[in-house]
C-alpha positions in Angstrom: 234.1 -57.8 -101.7 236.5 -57.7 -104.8 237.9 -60.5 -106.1 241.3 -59.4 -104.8 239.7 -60.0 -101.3 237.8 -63.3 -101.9 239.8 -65.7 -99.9 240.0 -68.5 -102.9 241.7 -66.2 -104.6 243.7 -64.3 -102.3 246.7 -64.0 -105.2 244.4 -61.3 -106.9 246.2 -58.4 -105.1 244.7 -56.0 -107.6 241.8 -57.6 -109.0 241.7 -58.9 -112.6 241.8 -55.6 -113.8 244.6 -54.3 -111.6 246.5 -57.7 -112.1 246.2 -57.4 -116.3 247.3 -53.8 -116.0 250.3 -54.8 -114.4 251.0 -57.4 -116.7 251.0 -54.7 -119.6 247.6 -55.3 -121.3 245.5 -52.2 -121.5 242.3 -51.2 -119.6 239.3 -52.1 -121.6 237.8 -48.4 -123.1 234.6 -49.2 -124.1 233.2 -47.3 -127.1 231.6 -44.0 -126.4 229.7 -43.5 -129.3 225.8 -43.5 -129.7 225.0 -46.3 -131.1 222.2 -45.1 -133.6 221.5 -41.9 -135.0 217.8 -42.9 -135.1 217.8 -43.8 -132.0 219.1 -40.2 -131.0 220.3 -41.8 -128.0 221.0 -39.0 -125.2 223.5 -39.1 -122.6 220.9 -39.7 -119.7 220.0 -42.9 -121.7 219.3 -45.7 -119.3 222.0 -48.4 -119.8 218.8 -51.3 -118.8 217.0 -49.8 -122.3 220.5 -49.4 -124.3 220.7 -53.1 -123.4 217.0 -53.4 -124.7 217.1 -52.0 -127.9 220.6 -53.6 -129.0 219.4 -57.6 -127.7 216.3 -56.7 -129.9 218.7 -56.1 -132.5 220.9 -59.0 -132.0 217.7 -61.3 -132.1 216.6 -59.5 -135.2 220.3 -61.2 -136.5 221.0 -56.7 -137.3 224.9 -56.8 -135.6 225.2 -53.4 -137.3 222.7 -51.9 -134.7 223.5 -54.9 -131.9 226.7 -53.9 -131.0 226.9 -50.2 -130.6 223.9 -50.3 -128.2 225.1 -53.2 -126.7 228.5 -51.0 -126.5 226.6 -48.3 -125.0 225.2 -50.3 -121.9 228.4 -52.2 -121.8 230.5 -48.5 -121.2 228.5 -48.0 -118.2 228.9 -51.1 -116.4 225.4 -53.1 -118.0 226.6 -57.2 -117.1 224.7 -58.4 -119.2 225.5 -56.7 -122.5 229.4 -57.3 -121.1 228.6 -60.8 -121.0 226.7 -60.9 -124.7 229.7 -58.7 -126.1 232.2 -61.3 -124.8 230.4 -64.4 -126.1 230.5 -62.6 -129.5 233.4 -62.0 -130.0 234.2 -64.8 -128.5 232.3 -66.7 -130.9 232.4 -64.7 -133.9 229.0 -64.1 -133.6 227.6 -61.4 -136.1 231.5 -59.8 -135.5 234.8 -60.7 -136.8 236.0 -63.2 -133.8 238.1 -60.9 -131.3 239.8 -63.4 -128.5 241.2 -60.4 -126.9 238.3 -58.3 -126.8 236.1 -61.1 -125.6 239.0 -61.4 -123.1 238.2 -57.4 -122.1 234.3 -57.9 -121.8 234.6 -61.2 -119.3 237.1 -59.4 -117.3 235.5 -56.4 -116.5 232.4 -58.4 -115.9 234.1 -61.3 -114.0 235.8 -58.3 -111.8 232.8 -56.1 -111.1 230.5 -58.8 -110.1 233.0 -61.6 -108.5 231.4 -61.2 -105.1 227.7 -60.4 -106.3 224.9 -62.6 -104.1 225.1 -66.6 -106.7 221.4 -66.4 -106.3 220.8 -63.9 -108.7 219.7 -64.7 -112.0 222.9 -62.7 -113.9 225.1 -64.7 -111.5 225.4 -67.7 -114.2 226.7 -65.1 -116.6 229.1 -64.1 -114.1 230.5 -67.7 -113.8 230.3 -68.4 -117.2 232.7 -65.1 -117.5 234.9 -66.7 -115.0 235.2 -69.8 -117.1 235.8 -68.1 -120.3 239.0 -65.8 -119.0 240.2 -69.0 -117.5 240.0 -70.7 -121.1 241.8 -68.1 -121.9 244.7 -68.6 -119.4 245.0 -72.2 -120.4 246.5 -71.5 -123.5 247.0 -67.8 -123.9 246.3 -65.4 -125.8 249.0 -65.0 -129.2 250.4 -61.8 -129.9 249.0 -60.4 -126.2 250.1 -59.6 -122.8 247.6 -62.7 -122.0 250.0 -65.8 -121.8 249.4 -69.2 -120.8 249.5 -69.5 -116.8 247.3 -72.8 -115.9 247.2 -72.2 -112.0 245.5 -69.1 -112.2 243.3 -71.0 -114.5 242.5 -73.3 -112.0 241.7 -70.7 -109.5 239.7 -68.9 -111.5 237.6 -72.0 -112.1 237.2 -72.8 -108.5 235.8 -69.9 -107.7 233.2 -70.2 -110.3 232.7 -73.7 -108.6 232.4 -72.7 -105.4 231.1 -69.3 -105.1 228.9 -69.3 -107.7 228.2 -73.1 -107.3 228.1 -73.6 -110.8 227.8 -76.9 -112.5 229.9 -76.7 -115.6 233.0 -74.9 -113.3 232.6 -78.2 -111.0 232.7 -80.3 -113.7 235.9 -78.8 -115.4 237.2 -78.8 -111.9 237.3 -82.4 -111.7 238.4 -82.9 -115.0 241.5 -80.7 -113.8 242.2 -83.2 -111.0 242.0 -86.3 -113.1 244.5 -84.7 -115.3 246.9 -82.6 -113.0 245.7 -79.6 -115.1 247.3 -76.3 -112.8 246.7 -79.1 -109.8 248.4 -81.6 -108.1 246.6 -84.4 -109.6 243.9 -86.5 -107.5 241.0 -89.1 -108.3 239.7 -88.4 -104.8 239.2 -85.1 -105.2 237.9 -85.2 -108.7 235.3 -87.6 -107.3 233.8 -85.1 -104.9 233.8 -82.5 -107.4 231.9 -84.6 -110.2 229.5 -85.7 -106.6 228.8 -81.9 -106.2 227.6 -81.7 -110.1 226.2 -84.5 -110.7 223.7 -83.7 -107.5 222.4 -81.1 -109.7 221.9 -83.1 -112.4 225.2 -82.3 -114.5 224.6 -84.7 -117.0 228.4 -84.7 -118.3 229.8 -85.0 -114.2 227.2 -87.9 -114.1 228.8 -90.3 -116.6 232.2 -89.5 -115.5 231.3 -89.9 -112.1 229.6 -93.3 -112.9 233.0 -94.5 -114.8 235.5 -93.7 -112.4 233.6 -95.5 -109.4 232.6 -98.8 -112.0 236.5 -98.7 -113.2 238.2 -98.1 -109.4 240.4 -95.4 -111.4 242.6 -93.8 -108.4 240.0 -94.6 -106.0 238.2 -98.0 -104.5 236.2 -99.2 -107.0 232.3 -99.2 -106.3 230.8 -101.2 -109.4 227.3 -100.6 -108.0 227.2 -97.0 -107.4 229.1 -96.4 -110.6 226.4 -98.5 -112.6 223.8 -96.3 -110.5 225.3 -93.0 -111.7 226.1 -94.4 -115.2 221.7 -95.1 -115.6 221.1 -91.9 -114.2 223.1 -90.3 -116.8 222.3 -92.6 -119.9 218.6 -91.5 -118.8 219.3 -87.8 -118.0 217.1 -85.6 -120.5 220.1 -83.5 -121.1 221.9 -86.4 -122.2 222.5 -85.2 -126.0 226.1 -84.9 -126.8 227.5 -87.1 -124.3 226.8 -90.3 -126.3 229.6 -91.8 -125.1 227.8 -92.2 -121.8 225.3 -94.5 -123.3 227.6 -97.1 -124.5 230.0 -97.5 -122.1 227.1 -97.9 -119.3 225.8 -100.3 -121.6 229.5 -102.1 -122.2 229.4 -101.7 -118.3 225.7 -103.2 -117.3 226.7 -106.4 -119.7 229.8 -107.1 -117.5 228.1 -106.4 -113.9 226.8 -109.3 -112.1 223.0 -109.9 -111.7 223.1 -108.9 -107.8 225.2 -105.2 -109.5 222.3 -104.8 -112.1 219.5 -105.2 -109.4 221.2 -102.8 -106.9 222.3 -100.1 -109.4 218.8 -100.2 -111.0 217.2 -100.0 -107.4 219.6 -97.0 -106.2 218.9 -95.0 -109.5 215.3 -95.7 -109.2 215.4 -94.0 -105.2 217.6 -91.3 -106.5 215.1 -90.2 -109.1 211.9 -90.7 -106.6 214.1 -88.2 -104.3 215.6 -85.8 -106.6 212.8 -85.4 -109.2 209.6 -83.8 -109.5 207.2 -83.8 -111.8 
């Protein structure tokens, strides 16, 4: 199934691809070229060992022999060199930062492999292509036929969420809730989405989780499952950038009764003894 027949995102009559071409933005052509004369790659070369030899290269830090190979499997459909051509140019990584080509690589990814089985191992690549084009629609692209269109952002997220179950889509998902962002805007709703992520251990969907139940912001306030959450996080092993976390559970442990501590201490501690393993 296409994305144009998923039914999250139904509005895809054509497909990403179809739906850019329409909009006036041309078909990605990926390069053609071999990418090394001393490679003396040959047509019948597998795109699994052009992949090989250019993420050899790009670990090697050697961009000048990364990307032509990476090209090369890219041209005939490889997701993962798609997906390391996108982040970058994306990035700027090793190549002169190219929003719109990064734009190219997600899409073709994100629209030959929006229906692939989630369980595979390239399926995070997938969503993470899903996310990246939707980044793009939240602001556009200057001087491109990509312009700023925040609901098909939204869906574009959701279906990373859901589909492909991912975390970080889940996350962003609630965040577009709690902000109106391409969304009617809803606290309930963000909650369940942050309850999905933070299930899995999103350490980010955790703390925001744990501060919209201590606060009651747009929904009933439960000060002791909020505290729970807001431990879990402040103890998650992932918990490196999100230092905000830590202080506001501690602002929010000082202010929470003795019977709150107890029972948020007690419901984090039965969490962890279900949902981790040594």
């Amino acid at each position: 199934m296409r994305i144009s027949n998923h039914p999250v995102i139904r509005t895809w009559v054509l497909g990403l691809t179809g739906a850019i071409a329409i909009a006036g933005l041309p078909i990605l052509s990926l390069p053609a070229h071999a990418f090394s004369e001393q490679a003396a790659l040959a047509e019948n070369m597998s795109p699994e060992d052009a992949f090989r030899i250019g993420a050899q290269a790009y670990r090697a830090g050697d961009a000048n022999e990364a990307v032509p190979a990476l090209e090369f499997a890219a041209r005939l459909g490889h997701p993962l060199a798609l997906w390391r051509l996108g982040r970058m140019y994306a990035d700027g990584d090793g190549v002169e930062r190219d929003d719109l080509k990064a734009f190219q690589y997600f899409r073709q990814l994100a629209d030959n492999h929006a229906d692939d089985n989630p369980g595979r191992p390239a399926s995070r690549m997938v969503a993470d292509a899903f996310m990246a084009i939707a980044n793009y629609y939240k602001t556009g692209i200057p001087n491109t036929a990509v312009g700023r269109n925040i609901g098909y952002a939204a869906d574009l997220v959701r279906h990373a969420a859901t589909y492909f179950g991912d975390t970080s889509a889940q996350y962003q998902m609630a965040m577009m809730y709690i902000r109106g962002e391409g969304v009617e805007k809803s606290s309930t709703r963000a909650v369940r989405w942050l309850m999905l992520a933070a299930k899995e251990f999103h350490v980010g969907s955790q703390g925001e989780l744990g501060r919209i139940l201590w606060l009651g912001e747009d929904v009933p306030r439960r000060p002791v499952e909020g505290l729970m959450w807001l431990q879990i996080a402040s103890q998650n092993p992932l918990n490196r950038e999100d230092q905000w976390i830590s202080g506001f559970y501690n602002e929010a442990f000082a202010a929470a009764t003795d019977s709150q501590r107890s029972a948020a201490i007690e419901n984090a501690e039965r969490w962890r003894s279900r949902n981790i393993r040594d």
